[in-house]
C-alpha positions as CSV (number, residue, x, y, z in Angstrom):
1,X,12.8,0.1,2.3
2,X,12.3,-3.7,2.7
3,X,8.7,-5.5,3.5
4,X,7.3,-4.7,6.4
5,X,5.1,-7.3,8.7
6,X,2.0,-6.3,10.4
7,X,-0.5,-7.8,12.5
8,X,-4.2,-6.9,12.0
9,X,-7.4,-8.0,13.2
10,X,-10.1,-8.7,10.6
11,X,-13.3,-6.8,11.1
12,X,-15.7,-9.5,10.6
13,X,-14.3,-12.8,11.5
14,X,-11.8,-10.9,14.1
15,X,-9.3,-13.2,13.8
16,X,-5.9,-11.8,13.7
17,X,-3.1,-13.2,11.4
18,X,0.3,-11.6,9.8
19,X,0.3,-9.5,6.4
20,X,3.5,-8.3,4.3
21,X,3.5,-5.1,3.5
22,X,5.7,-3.4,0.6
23,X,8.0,-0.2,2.3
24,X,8.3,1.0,-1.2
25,X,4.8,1.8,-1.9
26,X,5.1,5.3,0.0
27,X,4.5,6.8,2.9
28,X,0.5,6.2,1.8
29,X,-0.6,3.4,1.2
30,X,-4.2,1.9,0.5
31,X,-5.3,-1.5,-0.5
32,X,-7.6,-4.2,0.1
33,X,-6.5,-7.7,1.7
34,X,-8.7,-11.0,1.7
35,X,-8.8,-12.4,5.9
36,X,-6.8,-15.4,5.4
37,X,-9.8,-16.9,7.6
38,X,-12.9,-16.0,6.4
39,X,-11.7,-14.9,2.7
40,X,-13.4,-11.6,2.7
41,X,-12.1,-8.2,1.7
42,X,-10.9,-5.8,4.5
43,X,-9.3,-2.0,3.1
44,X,-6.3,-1.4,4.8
45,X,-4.9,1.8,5.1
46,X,-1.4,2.8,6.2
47,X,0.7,5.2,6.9
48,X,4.4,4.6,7.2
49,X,7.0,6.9,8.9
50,X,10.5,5.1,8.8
51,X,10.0,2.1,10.3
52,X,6.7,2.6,12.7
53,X,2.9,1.8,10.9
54,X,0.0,3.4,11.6
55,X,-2.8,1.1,10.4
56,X,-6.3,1.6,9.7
57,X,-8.5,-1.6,8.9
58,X,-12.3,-1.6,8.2
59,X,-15.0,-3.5,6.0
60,X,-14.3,-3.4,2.2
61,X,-18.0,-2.0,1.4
């Protein structure tokens, strides 16, 4: 599976922006992802089922 672009919402700053996600990580995937705003660390979770993403983003705490 190729990369997979996503649009989340940062939990502190709640700006929104674009990440790249890798389709070859599994169907479960956690990681954490500096806001491309306010540089601070937000855990993403995912879970991937062919093409459609379910998301999860909080706080890094």
């Amino acid at each position: 599976m190729d990369e997979l672009a996503e649009t989340i919402q940062c939990p502190y700053c709640f700006s929104t922006f674009e990440i790249m996600m890798d389709g070859a990580g599994g169907a479960r995937q956690s990681f954490v992802y500096d806001c491309e705003i306010c540089c601070r660390p937000i855990l993403i979770k995912a879970v991937i089922h062919g093409n459609e993403v379910i998301l999860e983003v909080e706080r890094e705490s």
